[in-house]
Every structure is written in structure tokens, then in C-alpha cells.
N, C-alpha and C positions, 0 to 999 in steps of 0.2 A: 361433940358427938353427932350432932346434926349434918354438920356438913362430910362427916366421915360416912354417916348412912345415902347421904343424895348423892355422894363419887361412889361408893357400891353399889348403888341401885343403877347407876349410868353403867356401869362399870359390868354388870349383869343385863342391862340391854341389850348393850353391844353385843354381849356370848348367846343372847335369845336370837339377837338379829341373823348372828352366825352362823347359827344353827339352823335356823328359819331357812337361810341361802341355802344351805346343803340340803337341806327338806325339801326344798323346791326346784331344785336344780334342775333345769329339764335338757342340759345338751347331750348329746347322742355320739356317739365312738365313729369309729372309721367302719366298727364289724355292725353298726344299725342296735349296738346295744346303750343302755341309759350308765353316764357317766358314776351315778349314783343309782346303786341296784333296790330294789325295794324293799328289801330288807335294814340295807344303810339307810334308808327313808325313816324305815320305824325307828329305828337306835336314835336318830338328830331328832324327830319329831318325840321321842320319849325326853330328849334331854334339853327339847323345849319347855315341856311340861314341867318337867321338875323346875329350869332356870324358873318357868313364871313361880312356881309356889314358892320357891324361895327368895322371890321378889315381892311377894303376899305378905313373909312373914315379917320379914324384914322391914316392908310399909306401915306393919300393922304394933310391930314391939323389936327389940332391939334386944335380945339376948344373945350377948357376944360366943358361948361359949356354942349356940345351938346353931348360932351362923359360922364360924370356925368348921364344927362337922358339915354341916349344909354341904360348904364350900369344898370342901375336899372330899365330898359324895361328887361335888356335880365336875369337881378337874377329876375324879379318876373317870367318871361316865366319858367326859371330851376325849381323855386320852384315849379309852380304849376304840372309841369312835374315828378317832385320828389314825391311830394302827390300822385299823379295818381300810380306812380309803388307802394308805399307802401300802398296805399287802397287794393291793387291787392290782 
């Protein structure tokens, strides 16, 4: 069980760090506008937030059934974050 919670928690950095990258993105288009608009800023920095708490909870107790929902709140959040940059 332990070593299943330490590859989730890794395994949820990563999707923090991802998200963090698109947060931060600062390159610039051909027309002088930002690759990431600052709206898709808030959407990645909001599903920073969630990745951290549910790397909180998950540190903190192991209830398979509440990490199960967690996780499929925080892949529909990416997906639809992911549709938003490729609509762009």
C-alpha cells in the first residue's frame, strides 16, 4: 500500500509540475499575444491547487474510494484545460 501511495504522489507532481509549466508559460505568438491567455492561466493555476490538496490528502490518510473521485475531478479538470489550449 505504501509504495502504491509514494508512485501516486510522484505520479501527481508530475501533473502539479504540468500544470505549473502552463501557469507559467510566458512565450509570446507571432501577433505579440501570450501563448497562454490569462484566463487559461487561472484554469492550470486552479488545477494546481486542487492537484496540491489532493496530494495533502493523500499524504495525510489513504482512503482509496475518496482518492478514486479526487482523481477523476482532477483528469476531467486537465481535460477540459487541454480542450481550451487546443481550441486556441
Amino acid at each position: 500500500m505504501q509504495k502504491t501511495r509514494l508512485k501516486l504522489l510522484r505520479d501527481l507532481e508530475d501533473m502539479f509540475n504540468m500544470a505549473k509549466g502552463y501557469a507559467q508559460n510566458k512565450e509570446i505568438t507571432k501577433t505579440d499575444e501570450p501563448v497562454v491567455s490569462p484566463k487559461q492561466k487561472q484554469i492550470w493555476i486552479r488545477i494546481m491547487a486542487y492537484t496540491g490538496q489532493v496530494m495533502n490528502s493523500i499524504s495525510k490518510s489513504f482512503d482509496e474510494a475518496q482518492v478514486t473521485k479526487d482523481l477523476e475531478r482532477l483528469e476531467k479538470l486537465i481535460n477540459e484545460a487541454m480542450a481550451k489550449e487546443e481550441s486556441r
